[in-house]
C-alpha positions as CSV (number, residue, x, y, z in Angstrom):
1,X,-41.7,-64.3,-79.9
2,X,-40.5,-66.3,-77.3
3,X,-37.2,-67.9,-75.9
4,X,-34.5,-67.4,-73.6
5,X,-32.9,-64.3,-72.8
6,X,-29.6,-62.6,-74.9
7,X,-30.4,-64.4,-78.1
8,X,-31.8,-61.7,-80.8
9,X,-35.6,-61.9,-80.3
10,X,-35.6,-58.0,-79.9
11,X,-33.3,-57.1,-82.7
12,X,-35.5,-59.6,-85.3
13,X,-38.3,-58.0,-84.2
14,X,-37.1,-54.1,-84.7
15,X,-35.3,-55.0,-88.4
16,X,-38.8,-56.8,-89.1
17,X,-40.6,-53.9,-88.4
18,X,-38.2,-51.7,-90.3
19,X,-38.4,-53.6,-93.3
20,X,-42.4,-54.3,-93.6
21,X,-43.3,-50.7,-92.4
22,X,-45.4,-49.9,-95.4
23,X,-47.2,-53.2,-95.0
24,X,-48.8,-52.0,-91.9
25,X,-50.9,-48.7,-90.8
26,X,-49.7,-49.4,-87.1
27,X,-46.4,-51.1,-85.4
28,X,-47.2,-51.4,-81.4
29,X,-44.6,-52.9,-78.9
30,X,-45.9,-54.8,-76.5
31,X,-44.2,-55.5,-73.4
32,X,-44.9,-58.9,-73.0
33,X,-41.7,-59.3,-69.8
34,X,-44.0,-57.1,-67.4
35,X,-47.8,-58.6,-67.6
36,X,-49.0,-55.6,-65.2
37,X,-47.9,-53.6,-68.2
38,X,-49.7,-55.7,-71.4
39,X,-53.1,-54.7,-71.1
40,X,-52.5,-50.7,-70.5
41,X,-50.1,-51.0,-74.2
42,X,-52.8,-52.4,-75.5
43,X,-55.8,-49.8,-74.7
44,X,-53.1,-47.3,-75.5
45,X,-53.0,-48.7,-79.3
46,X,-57.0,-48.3,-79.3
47,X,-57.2,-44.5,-80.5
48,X,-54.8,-45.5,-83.7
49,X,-57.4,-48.4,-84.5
50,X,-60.3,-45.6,-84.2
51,X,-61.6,-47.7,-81.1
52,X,-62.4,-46.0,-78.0
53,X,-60.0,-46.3,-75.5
């Protein structure tokens, strides 16, 4: 999600996860405000995917 700041994006996104757990084997967060940080979150989610990391 995107938009400006203070408006709920966070909060949607945590009571989404929360409610579709069991439709999911994995629930990542990303975090998308610090791009230096994006691509290490993602190689960290390899090993639950059964990809090596």
């Amino acid at each position: 999600m995107t938009g400006i700041t203070g408006v709920g994006k966070t909060q949607i996104a945590v009571e989404y996860a929360h409610r579709y757990q069991g439709e999911y084997d994995a629930v990542w967060w990303i975090p998308a405000d610090q791009p230096v940080l994006v691509r290490s979150s993602l190689a960290a989610l390899a090993p639950d995917l059964g990809l090596p990391p």
